[in-house]
N, C-alpha and C positions, 0 to 999 in steps of 0.2 A: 506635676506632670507624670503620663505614667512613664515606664522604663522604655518601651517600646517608641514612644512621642520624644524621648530622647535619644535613644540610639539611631534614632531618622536623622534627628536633627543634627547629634555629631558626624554622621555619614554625610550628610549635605555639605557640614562648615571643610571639611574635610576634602570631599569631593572640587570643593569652590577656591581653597590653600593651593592645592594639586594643580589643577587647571590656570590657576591666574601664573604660578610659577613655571609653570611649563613654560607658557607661553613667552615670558621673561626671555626664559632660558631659550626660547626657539628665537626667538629677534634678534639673540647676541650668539645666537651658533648658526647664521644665515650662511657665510662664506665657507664653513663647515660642512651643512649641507651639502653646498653646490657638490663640494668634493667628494661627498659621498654619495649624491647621487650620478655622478658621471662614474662610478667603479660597478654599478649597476647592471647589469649586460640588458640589452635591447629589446631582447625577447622578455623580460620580466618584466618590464616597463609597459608593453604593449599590451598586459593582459587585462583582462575587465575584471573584477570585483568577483562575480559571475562562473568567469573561468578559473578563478584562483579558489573558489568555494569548490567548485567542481574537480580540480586537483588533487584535494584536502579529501573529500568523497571517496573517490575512484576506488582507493583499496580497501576502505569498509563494505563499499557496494559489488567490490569484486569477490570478495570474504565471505559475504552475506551470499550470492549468488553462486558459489560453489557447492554450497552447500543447502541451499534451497532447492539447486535444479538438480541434486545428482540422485543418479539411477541406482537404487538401493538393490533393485531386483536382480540388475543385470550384473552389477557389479557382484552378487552373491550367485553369480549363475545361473540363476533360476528359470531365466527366459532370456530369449538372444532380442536384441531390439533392433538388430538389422533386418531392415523391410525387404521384400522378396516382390518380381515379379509375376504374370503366372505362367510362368515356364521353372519355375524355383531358381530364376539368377536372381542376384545382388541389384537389390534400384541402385540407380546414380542419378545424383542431378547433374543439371546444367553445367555447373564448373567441376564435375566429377567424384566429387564427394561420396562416399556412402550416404545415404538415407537411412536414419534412423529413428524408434516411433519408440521413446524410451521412458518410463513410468516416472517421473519425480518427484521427489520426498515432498514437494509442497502437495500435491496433489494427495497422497499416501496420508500426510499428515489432518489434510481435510476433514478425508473416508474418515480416518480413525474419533477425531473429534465429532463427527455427524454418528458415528456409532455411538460414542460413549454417550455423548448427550441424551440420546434417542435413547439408550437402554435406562441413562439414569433417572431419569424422566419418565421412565415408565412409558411408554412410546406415547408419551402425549398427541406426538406429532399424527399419530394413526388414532388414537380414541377421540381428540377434540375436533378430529375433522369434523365428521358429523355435525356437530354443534356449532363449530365456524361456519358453517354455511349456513345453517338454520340461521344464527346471529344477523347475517348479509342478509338472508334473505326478511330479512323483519319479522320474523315468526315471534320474538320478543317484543316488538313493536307495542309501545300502549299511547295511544290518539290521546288522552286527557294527561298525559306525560308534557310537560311545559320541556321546551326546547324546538331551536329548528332544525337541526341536524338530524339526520337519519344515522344508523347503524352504517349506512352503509357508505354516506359521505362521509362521516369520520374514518373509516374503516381507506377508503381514497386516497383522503388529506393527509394522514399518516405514511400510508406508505409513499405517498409522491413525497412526505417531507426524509423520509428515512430511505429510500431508495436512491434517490437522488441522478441528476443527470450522467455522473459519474459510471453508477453501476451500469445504468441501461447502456453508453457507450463503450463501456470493455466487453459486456459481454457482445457487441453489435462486433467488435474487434476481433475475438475473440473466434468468433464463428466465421468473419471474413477469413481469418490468418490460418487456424483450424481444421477450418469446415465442420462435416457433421460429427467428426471424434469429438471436438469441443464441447457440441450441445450434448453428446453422454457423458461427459466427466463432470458437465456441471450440475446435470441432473442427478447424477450421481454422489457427485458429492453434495449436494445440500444446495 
């Protein structure tokens, strides 16, 4: 056998020792339990699987979001991101807030990826255009070429596989939530 067909194998017998004794050991620590589940307070008891993954989350997802959404510019001075009406007051919203239209590092960090790409690339993305479209448009096209797909249905099929419902609903979101600052930043960044 090889080593790998046996370290399965020990991990299974292993795995199967573990679990038969547990269970032993859970049958003869029943009234042990009860006692330890009534020291349990109420509210911990009531939470779903769900909401206790979601606990466990919160401070990585609030970690990660500090620092994804913060305002590199404003925070270095550079521009004020407090929106102005046009008489030059201060907007507020509805529950009185400042309003503010603030640059954030995910967005920064896009730009910069869609630059560096584009230059390391040689601006492909500006020389093959030409050619991408010739490609769509079947200018390469040869009729005695066996297949039924066209250029331009693979070219479809591809992007509805790689697009996915996904993207077309955030960005539908995106421009809802937005509006038309949205659709320049996305155009903007890539």
């Amino acid at each position: 056998m090889k080593r790998a067909q046996i370290i399965t194998l020990l991990l299974g017998l292993f795995l199967i020792i573990n679990l038969s004794t547990s269970a032993q050991e859970n049958s003869s620590l029943s009234v042990e339990n009860d006692s330890i589940a009534q020291t349990i307070p109420e509210e911990a008891k009531s939470k779903t699987l769900s909401e206790r993954i979601n606990d466990a989350f919160v401070p990585i997802v609030n970690g990660l979001s500090s620092v994804l959404f913060w305002d590199p510019f404003s925070a270095a001075g550079v521009y004020d991101s407090t929106v102005y009406d046009e008489e030059g007051n201060i907007a507020y919203d509805d529950s009185g807030n400042v309003i503010t239209s603030p640059i954030r590092l995910v967005v920064v960090w896009l730009i910069c990826g869609a630059l560096f790409f584009t230059v390391f690339m040689r601006f492909i993305n500006i020389r093959g255009f030409k050619h991408a479209i010739d490609i769509v448009r079947g200018r390469y096209d040869d009729p005695n070429h066996k297949g039924e797909v066209s250029h331009f249905q693979a070219l479809t099929t591809a992007l509805s596989a790689t697009v996915g419902l996904g993207n077309i609903a955030s960005v539908a979101i995106a421009i809802v939530i937005g509006g038309p600052g949205a659709t320049f930043w996305m155009i903007l960044a890539g």
